[in-house]
C-alpha positions in Angstrom: 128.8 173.0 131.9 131.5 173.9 129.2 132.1 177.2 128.1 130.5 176.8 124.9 127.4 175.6 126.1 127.3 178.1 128.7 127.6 180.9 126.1 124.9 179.2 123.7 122.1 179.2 126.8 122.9 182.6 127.6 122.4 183.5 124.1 119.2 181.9 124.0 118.3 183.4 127.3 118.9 186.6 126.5 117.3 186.3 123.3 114.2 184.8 124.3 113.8 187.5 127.0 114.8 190.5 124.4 111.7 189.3 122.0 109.4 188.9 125.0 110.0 192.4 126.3 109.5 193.8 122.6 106.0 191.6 122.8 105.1 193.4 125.8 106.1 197.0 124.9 102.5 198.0 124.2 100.7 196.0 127.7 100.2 198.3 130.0 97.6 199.0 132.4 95.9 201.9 130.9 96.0 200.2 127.1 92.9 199.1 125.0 94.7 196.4 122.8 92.9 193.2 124.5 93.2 189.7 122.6 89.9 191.0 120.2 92.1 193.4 118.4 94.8 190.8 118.2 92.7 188.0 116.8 90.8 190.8 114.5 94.2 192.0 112.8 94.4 188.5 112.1 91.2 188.0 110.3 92.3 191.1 108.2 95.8 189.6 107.7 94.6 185.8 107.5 91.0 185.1 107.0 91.3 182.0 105.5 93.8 180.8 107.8 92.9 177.9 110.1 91.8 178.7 113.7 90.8 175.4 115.2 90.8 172.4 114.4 88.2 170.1 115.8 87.4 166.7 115.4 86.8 166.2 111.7 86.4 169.9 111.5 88.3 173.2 110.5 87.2 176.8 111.6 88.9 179.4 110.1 90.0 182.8 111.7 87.3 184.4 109.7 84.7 182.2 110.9 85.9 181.8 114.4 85.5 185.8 114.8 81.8 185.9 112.3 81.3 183.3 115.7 82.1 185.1 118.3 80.5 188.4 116.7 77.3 186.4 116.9 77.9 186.3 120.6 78.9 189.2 121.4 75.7 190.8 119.9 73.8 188.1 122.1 75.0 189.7 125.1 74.5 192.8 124.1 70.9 192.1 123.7 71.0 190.7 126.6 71.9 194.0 128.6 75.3 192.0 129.3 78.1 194.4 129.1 81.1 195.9 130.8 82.0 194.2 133.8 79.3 192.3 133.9 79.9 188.3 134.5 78.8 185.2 132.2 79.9 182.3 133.2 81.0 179.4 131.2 80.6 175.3 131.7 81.6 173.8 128.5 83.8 170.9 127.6 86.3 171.7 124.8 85.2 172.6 121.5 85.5 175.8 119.6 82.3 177.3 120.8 84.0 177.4 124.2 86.8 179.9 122.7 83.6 181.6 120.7 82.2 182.4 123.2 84.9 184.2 125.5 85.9 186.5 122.6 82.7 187.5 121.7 81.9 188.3 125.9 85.1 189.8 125.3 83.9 191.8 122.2 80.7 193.3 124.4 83.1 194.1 127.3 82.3 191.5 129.9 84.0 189.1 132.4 83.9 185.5 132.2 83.8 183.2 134.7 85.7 180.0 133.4 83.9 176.8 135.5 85.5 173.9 136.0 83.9 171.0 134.1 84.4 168.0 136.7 82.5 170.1 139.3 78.9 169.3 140.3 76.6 170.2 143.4 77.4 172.3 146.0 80.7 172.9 144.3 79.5 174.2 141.1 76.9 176.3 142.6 79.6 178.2 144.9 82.2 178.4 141.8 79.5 180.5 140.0 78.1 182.4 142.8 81.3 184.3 143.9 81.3 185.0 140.1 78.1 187.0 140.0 77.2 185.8 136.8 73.5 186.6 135.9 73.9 184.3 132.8 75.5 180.9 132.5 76.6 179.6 128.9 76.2 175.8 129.2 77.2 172.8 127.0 74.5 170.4 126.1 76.7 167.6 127.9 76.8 169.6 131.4 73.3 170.8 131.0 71.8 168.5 133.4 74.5 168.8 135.6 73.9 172.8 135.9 69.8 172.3 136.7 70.6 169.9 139.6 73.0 172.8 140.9 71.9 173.8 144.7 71.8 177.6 143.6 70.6 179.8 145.9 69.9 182.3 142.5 70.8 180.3 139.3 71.7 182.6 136.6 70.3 181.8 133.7 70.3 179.2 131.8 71.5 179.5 127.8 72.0 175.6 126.4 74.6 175.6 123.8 74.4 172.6 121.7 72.6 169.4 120.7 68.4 170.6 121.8 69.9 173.8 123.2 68.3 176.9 123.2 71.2 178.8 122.4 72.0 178.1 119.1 68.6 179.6 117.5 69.5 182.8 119.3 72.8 183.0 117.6 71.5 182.3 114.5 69.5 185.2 114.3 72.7 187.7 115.3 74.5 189.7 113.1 77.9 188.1 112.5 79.8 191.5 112.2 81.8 193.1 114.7 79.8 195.1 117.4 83.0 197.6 117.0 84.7 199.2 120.1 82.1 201.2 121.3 80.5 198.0 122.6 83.2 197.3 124.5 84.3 201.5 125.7 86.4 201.8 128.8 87.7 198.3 129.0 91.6 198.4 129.5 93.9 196.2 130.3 93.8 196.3 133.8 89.8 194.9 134.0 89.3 192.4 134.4 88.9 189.3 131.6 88.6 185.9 133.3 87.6 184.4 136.8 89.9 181.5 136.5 89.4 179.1 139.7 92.1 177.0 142.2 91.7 173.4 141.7 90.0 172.9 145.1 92.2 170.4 146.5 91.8 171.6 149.9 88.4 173.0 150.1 86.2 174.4 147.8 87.3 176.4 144.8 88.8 180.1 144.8 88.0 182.6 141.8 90.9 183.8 140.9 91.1 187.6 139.2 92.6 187.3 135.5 93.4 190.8 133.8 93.5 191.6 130.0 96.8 193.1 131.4 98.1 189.3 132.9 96.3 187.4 129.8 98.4 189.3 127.4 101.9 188.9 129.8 101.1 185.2 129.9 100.9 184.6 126.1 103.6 187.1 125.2 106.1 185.2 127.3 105.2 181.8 125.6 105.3 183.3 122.6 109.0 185.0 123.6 110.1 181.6 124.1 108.8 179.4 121.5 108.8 181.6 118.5 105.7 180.2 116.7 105.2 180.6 113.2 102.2 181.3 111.2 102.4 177.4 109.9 102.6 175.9 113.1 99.9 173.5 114.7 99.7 173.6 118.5 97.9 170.2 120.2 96.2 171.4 122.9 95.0 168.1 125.2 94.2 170.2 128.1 91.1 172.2 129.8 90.3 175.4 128.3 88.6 176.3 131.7 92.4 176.6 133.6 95.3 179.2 132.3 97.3 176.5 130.9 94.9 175.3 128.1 92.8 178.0 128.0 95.3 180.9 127.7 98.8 179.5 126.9 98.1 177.5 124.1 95.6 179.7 122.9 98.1 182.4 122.6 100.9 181.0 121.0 98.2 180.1 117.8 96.0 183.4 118.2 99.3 185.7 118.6 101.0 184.0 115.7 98.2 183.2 113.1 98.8 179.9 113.9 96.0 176.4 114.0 95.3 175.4 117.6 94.3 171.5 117.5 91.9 171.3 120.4 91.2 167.7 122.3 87.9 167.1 123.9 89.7 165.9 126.7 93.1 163.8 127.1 93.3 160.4 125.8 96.7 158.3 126.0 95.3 155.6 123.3 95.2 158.9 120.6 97.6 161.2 122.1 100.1 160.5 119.1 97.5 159.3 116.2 96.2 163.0 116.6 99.8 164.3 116.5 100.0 162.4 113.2 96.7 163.2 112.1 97.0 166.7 112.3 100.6 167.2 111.9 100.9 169.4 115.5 103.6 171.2 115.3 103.6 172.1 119.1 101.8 170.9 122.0 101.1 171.9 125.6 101.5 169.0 128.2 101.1 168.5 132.3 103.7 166.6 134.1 101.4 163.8 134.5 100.4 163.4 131.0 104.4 163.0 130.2 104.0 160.1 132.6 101.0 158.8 131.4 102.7 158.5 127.7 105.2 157.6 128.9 103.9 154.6 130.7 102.1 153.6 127.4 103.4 150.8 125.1 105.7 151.8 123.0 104.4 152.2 119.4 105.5 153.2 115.5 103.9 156.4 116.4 106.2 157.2 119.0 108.5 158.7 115.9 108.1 160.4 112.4 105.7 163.2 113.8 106.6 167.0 113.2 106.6 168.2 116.7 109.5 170.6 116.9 109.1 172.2 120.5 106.9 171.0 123.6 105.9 173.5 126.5 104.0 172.8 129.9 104.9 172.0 133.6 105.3 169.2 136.0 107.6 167.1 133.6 109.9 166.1 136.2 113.5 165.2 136.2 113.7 161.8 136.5 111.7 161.2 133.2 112.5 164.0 131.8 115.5 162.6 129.4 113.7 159.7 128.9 110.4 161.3 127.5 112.4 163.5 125.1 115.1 160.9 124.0 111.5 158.1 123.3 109.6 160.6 121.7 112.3 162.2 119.5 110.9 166.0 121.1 113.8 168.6 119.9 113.4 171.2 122.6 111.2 171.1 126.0 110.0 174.4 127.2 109.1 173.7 130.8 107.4 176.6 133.0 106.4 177.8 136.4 103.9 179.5 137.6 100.1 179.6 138.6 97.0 180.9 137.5 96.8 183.3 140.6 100.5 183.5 141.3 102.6 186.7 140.4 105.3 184.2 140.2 106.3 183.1 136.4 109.4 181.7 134.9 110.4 179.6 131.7 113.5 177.6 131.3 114.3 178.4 127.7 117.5 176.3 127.4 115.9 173.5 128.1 118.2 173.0 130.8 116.9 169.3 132.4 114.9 169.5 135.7 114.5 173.0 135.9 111.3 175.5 136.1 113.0 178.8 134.8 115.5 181.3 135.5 116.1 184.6 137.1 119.8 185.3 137.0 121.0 187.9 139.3 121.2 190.8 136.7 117.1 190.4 136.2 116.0 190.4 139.6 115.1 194.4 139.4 112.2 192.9 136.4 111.5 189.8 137.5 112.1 189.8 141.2 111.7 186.2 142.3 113.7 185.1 145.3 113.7 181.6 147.8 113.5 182.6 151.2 114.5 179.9 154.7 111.5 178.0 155.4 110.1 176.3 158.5 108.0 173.4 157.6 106.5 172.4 161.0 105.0 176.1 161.6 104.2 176.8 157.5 105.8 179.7 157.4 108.9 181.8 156.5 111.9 182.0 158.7 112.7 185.8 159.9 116.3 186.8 161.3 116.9 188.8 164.1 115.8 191.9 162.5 112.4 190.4 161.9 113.1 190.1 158.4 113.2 187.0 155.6 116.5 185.5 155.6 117.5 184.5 152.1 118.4 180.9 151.0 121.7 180.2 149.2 122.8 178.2 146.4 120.8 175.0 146.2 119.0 175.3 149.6 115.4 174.8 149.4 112.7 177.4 150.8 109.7 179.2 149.6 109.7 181.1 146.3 108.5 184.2 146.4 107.3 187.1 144.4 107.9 191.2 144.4 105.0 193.5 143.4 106.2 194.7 140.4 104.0 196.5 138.3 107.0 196.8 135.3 106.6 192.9 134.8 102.9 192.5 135.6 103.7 191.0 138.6 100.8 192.2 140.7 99.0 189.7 142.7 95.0 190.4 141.1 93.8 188.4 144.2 90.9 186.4 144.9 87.2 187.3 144.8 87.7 186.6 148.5 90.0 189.2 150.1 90.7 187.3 153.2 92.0 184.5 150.9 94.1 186.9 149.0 95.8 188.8 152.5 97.0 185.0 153.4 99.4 184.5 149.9 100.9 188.3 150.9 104.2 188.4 152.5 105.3 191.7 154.5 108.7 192.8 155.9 110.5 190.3 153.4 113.4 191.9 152.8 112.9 195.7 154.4 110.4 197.0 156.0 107.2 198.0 153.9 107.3 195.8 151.0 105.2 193.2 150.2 105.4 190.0 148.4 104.1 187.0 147.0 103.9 183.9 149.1 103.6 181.0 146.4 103.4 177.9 148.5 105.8 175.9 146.5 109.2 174.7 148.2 112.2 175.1 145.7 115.9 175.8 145.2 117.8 177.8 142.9 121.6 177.2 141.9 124.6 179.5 141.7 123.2 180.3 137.6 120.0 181.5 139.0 117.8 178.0 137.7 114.8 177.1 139.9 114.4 173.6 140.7 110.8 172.6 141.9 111.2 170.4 145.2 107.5 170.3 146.9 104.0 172.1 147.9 104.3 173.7 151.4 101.8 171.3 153.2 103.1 168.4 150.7 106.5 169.0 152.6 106.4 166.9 156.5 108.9 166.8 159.4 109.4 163.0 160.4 112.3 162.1 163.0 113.4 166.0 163.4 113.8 166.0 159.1 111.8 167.1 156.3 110.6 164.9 153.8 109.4 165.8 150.4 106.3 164.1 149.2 107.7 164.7 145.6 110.7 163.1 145.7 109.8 160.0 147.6 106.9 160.0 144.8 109.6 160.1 142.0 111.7 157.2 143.2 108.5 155.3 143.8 107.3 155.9 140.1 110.5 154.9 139.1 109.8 151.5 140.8 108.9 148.9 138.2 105.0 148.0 138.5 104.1 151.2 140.2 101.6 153.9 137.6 100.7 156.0 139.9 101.9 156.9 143.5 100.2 159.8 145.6 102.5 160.3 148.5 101.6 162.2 152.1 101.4 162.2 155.8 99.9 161.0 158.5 99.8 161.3 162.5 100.3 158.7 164.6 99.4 158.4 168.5 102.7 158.8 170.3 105.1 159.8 167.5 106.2 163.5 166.6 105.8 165.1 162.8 104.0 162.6 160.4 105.1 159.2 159.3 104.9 158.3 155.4 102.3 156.8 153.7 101.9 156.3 149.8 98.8 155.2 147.8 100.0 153.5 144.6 98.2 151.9 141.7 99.8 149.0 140.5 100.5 146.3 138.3 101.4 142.7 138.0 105.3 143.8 137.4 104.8 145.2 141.4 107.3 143.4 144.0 106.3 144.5 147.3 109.6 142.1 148.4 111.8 143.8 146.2 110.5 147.5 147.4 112.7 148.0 150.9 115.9 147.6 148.8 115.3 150.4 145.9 114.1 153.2 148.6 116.9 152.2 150.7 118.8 152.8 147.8 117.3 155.8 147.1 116.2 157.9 150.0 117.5 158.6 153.3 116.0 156.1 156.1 113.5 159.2 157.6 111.7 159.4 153.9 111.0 155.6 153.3 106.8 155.3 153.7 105.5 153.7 156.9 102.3 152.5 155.2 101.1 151.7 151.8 98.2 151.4 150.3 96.8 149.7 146.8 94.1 150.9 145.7 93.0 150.3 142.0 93.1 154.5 140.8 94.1 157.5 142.3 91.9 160.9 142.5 93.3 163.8 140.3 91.2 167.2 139.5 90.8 168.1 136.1 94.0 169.3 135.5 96.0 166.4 136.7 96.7 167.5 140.4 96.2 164.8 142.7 94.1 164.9 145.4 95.6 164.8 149.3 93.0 165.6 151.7 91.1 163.0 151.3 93.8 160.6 151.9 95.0 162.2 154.8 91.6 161.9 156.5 91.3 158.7 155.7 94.5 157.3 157.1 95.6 154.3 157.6 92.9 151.8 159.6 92.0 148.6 157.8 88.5 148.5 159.6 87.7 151.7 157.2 89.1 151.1 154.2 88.7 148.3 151.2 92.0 148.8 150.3 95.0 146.4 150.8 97.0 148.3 153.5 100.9 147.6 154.5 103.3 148.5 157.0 106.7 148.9 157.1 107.8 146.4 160.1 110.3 148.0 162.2 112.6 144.7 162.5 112.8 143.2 159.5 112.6 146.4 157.1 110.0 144.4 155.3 106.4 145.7 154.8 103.9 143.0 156.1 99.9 143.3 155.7 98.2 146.3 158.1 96.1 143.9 159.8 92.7 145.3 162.4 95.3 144.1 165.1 98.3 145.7 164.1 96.6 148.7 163.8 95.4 149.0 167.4 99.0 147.9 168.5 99.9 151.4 166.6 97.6 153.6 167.9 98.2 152.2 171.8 102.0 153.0 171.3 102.5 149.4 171.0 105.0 149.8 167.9 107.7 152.0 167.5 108.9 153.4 163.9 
């Protein structure tokens, strides 16, 4: 890096964090100023600004908060008020941000529910909530009543034959005021916001005002958003990512957020054009996914002037923005639970965020020696973490920091919270954040994302990283989509490799030995393959291990093509019933 450049990113470092931390100077714990009073001053400033955009549809900022006053007088008459829970099912449309603020307006919690969730899931996501009342799109409806609740809450239809709607009709559409909502600070709490559930069933997560407010002031810090901007918003509004980011940078700026229904590649860039976004929020995978797309005349000649989200990894990363003509790429770390939160303002390629050395007393963040085979962090002599150096990868972790908001609000489930805390890290006493993710961070103080702990797998005495076998797979021509992971197998130590991939008619499986040779150390090439026509994701584009991992690798069980990598020739040859039981007798060596 020249000197030049080097000044210019510190510049916009420095900068960036300068207007965050005069964002934040009035969040603190004991402070009333939620997002109501923040959307309010904009209805006095703005009314007839637009709010949302919607389909064919334009809500303004007046009529978004005449909306959610409707609601908020709904739950008051429903006895609904400070912390007191109402969850939410609801596929994105304005309604779904309606309805929030105005909870928000009567003083309540809100539980947001996952919309791909059904049965026993969906019943135990709004149990730990506590919710008495359940606000319910006309879509999921049905979906809800087949529920196994043990007590359903009840039931308030919003939409199409709903029996919401009449209610709301009949409220007053002016504020309740701030008596309805007396006592609520910013440490209460405003959202249950739940894990994906990859592993197990869902976790509620505890969302403050206090975080909500951190979380949008930072992405507002960074991206600078101007009353004329449009932010695209493809993603959930039931995860922190949709629902909060991107909702912030419009809310906090006066700005139009463009909501999606849910993710389409076909009209990911008609949309941009149609509505002339300005800004929009984007998963890793749904750079791939565009990416992956034909290219098209709508590739070009749209207004987007900044993109933020995470998950765009490196290897596409130059090759998305230089496609796409995207001036500046705001990528971030961090989880709805985490304490954990970085942004890489400089747009520095590949990396998550920064914490130079100077900031680690306000945004202590720190990777500490990691042993993959027992999960957990290496201590030194002195029983302490040791810390990793320049470029070595380990587990990130967070202080407890109460000057940056970096409590850890916990899970509704305090056994699951006392497993992401970290004691004795660096002196006796003090406590930290365990985030589960494997990374690195250079001599600048830029964190590079390498792998989930439990991703990560030890495989001839060496650790392989499911995430960057996956990127030099995806990078493979004929290969969409590629879920890589472990498996055991009778007679060998660690976990051999196995990927599922999708693929297409472009797909060599001849021509595959020679690119990961290429590529990747002998101990990381994948044992097995398998084809199988799509791959599991949740809703917010994670995909989906476990199952795999259960599943294995026995052609008996499974419909899918399977392969294996023979041990002579290099070459992968089909997984046939009787090569399989030569495996598992010890019959074939690896």
């Amino acid at each position: 890096m020249g000197l030049a450049s080097a000044i210019r990113r510190e510049a916009v470092f420095l900068s960036s964090i300068v207007r965050t931390l005069w964002l934040l100077r009035k969040v603190k714990p004991h402070a009333t100023r939620t997002i109501v009073d923040i959307v309010e001053e904009q209805v006095r400033r703005r009314p007839a600004n637009v709010a949302i955009y919607y389909l064919d549809t334009a809500m303004t900022y007046a009529q978004m908060d005449a909306r959610a006053n409707a609601y908020a007088h709904w739950a008051l008459a429903q006895g609904v008020g400070r912390g007191d829970c109402v969850a939410l099912l609801m596929e994105n449309r304005p309604d779904f941000i309606c309805a929030w603020l105005g909870l928000f307006k009567a003083g309540a919690t809100v539980a947001l529910i996952n919309t791909n969730l059904t049965g026993a899931a969906l019943a135990h996501s709004i149990g730990i909530s506590g919710a008495a009342h359940a606000i319910v799109g006309a879509e999921l409806a049905q979906v809800f009543r087949d529920a196994p609740f043990e007590k359903p809450p009840v039931l308030w239809v919003q939409g199409e034959g709903g029996n919401l709607d009449p209610v709301l009709a009949r409220q007053p559409d002016t504020a309740p005021g701030k008596a309805a909502r007396a006592g609520v600070t910013l440490k209460d709490r405003a959202f249950f916001i739940y894990t994906s559930g990859t592993t197990g069933l869902p976790k509620a997560a505890n969302f403050s005002h206090m975080r909500m407010l951190f979380m949008m002031s930072g992405f507002v810090g960074a991206l600078r958003p101007r009353e004329t901007d449009r932010i695209y918003d493809p993603l959930p509004l039931y995860h922190s990512t949709g629902g909060v980011c991107a909702v912030g940078i419009a809310f906090f700026s006066g700005a139009a957020l463009i909501l999606k229904r849910r993710f389409s590649v076909h009209e990911f860039w008609s949309d941009i054009h149609k509505y002339q976004a300005t800004i929009f929020e984007y998963i890793g995978e749904i750079c791939r996914y565009l990416l992956n797309a034909p290219p098209s005349p709508l590739d070009r000649g749209h207004q987007v002037r900044v993109i933020t989200g995470n998950g765009l990894r490196p290897e596409i990363w130059a090759e998305f923005q230089a496609r796409f003509g995207i001036p500046r790429i705001v990528e971030f770390y961090g989880a709805t639970e985490s304490n954990v939160s970085m942004l890489n303002y400089d747009g520095t390629l590949g990396a998550v965020g920064r914490v130079p050395e100077y900031l680690e007393f306000l945004l202590p963040t720190r990777v500490v020696r990691f042993d993959v085979e027992k999960e957990m962090p290496v201590r030194g002599p002195d029983g302490l973490c040791v810390e990793c150096g320049p470029d070595e990868v380990g587990e990130t972790v967070g202080g407890m920091s109460s000057r940056s908001g970096r409590e850890f609000e916990g899970y509704t489930n305090k056994a699951e919270s006392d497993r992401k805390m970290l004691r004795d890290v660096f002196k006796k006493g003090d406590v930290w954040f365990r985030t589960g993710d494997l990374m690195r961070r250079d001599e600048h103080g830029y964190f590079y994302f390498v792998d989930r702990i439990g991703d990560t797998f030890r495989w001839k005495g060496e650790n392989v990283s499911t995430g960057e076998v996956g990127e030099v797979l995806l990078a493979t021509p004929g290969i969409s989509q590629a879920n890589v992971y472990g498996v055991s197998v009778p007679g060998m130590d660690g976990r051999a490799g196995m990927a599922a991939l999708v693929v297409d008619g472009d797909f060599s499986l001849d021509d595959l030995p020679a690119r990961l040779k290429a590529r990747l150390p002998h101990y990381a090439w994948p044992i097995f393959l398998r084809l199988s026509p799509a791959l599991e994701v949740t809703g917010t584009f994670k995909q989906r291990k476990v199952e795999l991992v259960r599943e294995g690798f026995d052609p008996v069980a499974l419909a899918d093509p399977l392969y294996v990598r023979d041990p002579d020739s290099g070459h992968y040859v089909p997984l046939t019933p009787a090569l399989h039981a030569r495996i598992l007798a010890g019959g074939v060596k690896f």
